[in-house]
C-alpha positions in Angstrom: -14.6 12.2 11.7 -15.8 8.7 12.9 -17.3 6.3 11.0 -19.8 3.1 12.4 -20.1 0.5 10.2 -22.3 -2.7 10.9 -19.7 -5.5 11.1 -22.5 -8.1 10.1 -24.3 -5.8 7.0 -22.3 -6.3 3.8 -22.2 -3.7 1.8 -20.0 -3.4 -1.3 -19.2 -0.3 -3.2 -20.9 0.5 -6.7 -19.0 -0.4 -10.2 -18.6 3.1 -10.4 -17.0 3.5 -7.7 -14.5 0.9 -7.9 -13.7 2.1 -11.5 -12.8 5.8 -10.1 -11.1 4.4 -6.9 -8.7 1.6 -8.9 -9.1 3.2 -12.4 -10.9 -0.1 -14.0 -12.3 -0.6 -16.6 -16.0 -1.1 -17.0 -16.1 -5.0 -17.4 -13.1 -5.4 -14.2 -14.8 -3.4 -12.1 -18.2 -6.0 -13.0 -16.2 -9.2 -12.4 -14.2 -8.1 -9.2 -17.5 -7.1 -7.7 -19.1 -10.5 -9.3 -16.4 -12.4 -6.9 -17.0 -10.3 -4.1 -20.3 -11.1 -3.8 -19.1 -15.0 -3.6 -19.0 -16.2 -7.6 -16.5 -18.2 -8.7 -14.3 -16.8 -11.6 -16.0 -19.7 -14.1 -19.7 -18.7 -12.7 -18.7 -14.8 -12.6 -17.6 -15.5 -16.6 -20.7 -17.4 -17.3 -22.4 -14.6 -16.2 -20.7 -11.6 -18.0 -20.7 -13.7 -21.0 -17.5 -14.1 -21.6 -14.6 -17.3 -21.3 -13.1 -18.1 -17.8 -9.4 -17.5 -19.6 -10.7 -14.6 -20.6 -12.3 -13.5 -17.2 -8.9 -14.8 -15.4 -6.8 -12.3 -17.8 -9.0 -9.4 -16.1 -8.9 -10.8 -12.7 -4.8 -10.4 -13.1 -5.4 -7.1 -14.2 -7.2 -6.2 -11.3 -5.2 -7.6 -9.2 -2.3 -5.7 -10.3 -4.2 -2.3 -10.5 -5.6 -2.7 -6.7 -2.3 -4.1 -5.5 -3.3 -7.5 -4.5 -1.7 -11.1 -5.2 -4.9 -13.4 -4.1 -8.9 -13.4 -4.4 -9.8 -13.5 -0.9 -7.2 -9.9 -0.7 -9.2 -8.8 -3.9 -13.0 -9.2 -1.8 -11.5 -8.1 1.6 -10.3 -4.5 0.2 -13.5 -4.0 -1.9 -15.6 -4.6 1.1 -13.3 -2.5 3.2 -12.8 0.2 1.0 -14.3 3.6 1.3 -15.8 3.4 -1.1 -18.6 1.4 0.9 -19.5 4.5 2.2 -20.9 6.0 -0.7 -23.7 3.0 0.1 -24.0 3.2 3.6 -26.8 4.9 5.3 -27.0 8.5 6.0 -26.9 10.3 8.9 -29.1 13.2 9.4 -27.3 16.7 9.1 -27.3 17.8 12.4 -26.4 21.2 12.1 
């Protein structure tokens, strides 16, 4: 099996997918996503509504559940993970 993927399109997994990949919860799969897609951990709090201390005990959680020690690890495996796949266009079934 071969997989192409565009190099320049980014494409990022669903929250549903992370959760099932990493086993996270609901609102860690929401914030690791949040910083993925270039938020900072104060702007990806603001926007989930809750405190950046609280949003930073998450992040570690992550972190520990997908096995990585820094943010820019955190973005580079959820936009490399399979799981992108599950976004990525189809190919026709050709037989």
């Amino acid at each position: 099996m071969i997989f192409v993927i565009d190099p320049d399109r980014r494409v990022t997994p669903s929250q549903t997918a992370l959760m099932h990949l990493f086993d996270l919860t609901p609102t860690e799969s929401r914030l690791a996503l949040l910083l993925a897609g270039g938020k900072t951990i104060e702007a990806a709090g603001r926007t989930m509504g809750i405190a950046t201390n609280t949003a930073r005990v998450h992040i570690k959680s992550v972190f520990r559940k997908m096995d990585v020690n820094r943010q820019g690890d955190l973005i580079r495996v959820i936009l490399n993970t399979a799981a992108v796949l599950e976004r990525a266009p189809r190919w026709p079934n050709r037989g």
